[in-house]
C-alpha positions in Angstrom: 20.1 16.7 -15.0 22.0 14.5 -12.2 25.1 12.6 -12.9 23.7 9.4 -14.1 24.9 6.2 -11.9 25.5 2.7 -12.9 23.2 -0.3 -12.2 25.7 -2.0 -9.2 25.5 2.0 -7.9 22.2 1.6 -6.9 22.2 -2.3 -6.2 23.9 -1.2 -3.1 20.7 1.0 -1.8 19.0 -1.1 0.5 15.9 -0.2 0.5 13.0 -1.1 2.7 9.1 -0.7 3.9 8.7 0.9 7.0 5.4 1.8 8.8 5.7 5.2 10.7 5.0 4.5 14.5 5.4 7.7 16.0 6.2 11.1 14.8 7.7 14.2 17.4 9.1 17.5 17.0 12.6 18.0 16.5 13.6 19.9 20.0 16.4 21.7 17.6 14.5 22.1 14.5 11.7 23.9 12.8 11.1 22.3 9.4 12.4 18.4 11.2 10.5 15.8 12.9 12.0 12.5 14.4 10.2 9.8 13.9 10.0 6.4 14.9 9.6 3.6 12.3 8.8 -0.3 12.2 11.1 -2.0 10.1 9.7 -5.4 10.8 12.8 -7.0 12.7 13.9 -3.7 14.5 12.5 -0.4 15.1 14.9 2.8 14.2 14.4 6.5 14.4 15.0 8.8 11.3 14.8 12.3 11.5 13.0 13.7 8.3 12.0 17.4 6.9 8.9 17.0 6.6 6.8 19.2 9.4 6.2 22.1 6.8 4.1 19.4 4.7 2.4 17.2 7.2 0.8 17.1 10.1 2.3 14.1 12.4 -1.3 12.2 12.8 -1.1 12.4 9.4 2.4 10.3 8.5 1.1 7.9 11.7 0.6 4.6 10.4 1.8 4.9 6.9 3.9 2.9 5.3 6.9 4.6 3.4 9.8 3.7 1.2 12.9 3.9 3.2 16.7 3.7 2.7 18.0 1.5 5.4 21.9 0.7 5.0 22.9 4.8 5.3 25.8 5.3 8.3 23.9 7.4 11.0 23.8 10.8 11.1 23.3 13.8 13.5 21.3 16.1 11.9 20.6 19.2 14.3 22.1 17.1 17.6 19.6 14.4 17.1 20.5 10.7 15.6 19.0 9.4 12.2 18.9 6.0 11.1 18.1 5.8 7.5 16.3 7.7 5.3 13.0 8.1 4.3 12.3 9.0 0.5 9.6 11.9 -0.5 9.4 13.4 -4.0 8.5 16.7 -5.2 5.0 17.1 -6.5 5.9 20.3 -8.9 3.7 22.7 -6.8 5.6 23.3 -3.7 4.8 20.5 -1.6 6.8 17.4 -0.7 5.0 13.9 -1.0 6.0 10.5 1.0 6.7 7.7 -1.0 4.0 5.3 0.1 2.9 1.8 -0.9 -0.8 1.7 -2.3 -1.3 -2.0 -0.3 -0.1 -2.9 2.9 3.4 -4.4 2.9 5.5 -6.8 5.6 7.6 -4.0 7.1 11.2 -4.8 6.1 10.6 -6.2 2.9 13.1 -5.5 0.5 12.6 -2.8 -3.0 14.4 -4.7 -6.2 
């Protein structure tokens, strides 16, 4: 089990819908793509592990669950801008966290 957190700990997560614009192969990476998301008042690219579950036409156009106030990061020389958030479907295979009806991009998860 993870260390639990406190209520203000996660008040501090903003998190966001995004729709995935464009999705590329990391030029340094097997398993990452980089993608490129809407996040209503600015677009940002993430870079997420996610090419050994789906096919890029296939994240295109969706709209996923996103943390938005993470610093940047360089993962494998390339810069990310936020997170995207997946879960684990028991069998193997890693699952976006989508919205089942379509969402203004940038609004805000409470």
């Amino acid at each position: 089990m993870k260390e639990k957190i406190k209520y203000e700990d996660f008040e501090k997560l903003d998190l966001k819908i995004a729709t995935i614009k464009t999705v590329e192969n990391h030029p340094n990476a097997n398993k990452l793509y980089v993608l490129t998301i809407d996040l209503g008042d600015e677009t940002r690219q993430i870079v997420a592990g996610m090419k050994p579950y789906y096919k890029p036409e296939e994240m295109i156009g969706k709209q996923i669950v996103v943390i938005a106030n993470l610093e940047a990061a360089k993962l494998r020389g390339i810069e990310s801008n936020g997170m995207l958030l997946a879960a684990d479907d028991g069998k193997g295979k890693v699952i976006l966290l989508t919205v089942d009806k379509k969402i203004e991009n940038g609004a805000e998860i409470r």
